[in-house]
N, C-alpha and C positions, 0 to 999 in steps of 0.2 A: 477101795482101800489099796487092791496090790496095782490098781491100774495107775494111782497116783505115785509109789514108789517107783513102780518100772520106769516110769517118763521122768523120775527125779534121776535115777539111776544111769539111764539111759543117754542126760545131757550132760552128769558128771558136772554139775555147776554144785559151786561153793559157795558162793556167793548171788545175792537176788540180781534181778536184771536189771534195777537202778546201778548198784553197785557195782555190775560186770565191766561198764565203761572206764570206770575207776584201776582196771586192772593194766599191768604193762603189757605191751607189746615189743616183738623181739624182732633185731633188727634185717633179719632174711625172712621175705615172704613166706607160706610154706605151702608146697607145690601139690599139697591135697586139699581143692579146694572145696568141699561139701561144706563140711563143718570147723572150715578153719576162720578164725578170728582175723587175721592179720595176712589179708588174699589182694592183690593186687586189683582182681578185678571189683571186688566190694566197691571202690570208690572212696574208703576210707584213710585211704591213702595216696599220695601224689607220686607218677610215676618218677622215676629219677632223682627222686629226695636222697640226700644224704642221712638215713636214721640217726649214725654215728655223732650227730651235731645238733637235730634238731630236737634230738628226744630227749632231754636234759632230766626233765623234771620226771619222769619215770625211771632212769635209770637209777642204777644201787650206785647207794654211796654210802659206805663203811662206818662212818665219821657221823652218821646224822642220825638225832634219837627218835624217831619214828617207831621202834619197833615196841611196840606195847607189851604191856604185861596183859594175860586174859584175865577177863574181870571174874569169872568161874574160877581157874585153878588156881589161878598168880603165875602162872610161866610164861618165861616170854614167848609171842608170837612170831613166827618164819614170816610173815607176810607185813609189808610195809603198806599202815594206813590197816589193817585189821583189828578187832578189839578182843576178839576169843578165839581161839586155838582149833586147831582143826577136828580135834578130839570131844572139844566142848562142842562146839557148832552141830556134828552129827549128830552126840547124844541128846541132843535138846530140837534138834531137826532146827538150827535159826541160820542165818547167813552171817558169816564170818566176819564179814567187817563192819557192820548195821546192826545186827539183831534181829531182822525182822523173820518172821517164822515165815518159813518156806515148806515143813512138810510137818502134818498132824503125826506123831511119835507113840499117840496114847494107846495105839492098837499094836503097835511092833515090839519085839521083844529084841531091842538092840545091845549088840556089847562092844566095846572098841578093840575085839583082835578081830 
């Protein structure tokens, strides 16, 4: 039970690991490369790319309604392409932009401060 928290806790994901791929990435490498997403040497990236150009379809744009209401509270969501609120997603242990349950909740006594 707390060894499943520690290792939720520990990776700090919001989101399940189908849906992780779905998230943006930012357009300077970052020079910690353990646990960094967006690492030059990953291979998930082409050296010398201009991000500035090719990342279109990630990038924020103002203008575009994407940004959902959560189907729990009704607020809109900060996360483009999410369906519940960062709020809702932990009390309910589900990932944020899917639903799909990511950590059993029925033994923890969670609150959102």
């Amino acid at each position: 039970m707390y060894k499943e928290l520690i290792i939720f806790l520990r990776n700090k994901k919001m989101v399940c690991d189908k849906c992780e791929k779905k998230l943006g990435r930012v357009i300077t490498p970052d020079p910690w490369k353990v646990g960094a997403r967006n690492t030059v040497e990953s291979g998930g990236r082409k050296v010398g790319e201009n991000k500035a150009l090719t990342a279109k379809k990630g990038r924020y744009n103002p203008y575009t309604s994407k940004f959902h209401e959560c189907k729990i509270c009704r607020t809109k969501v900060h996360q483009v392409g999410s369906h519940y609120c960062q709020a809702c997603a932990y009390k309910k242990g589900i990932c944020a932009m899917c639903g799909k349950k990511i950590l059993d909740t029925s033994n923890y006594r969670q609150s959102s401060t």
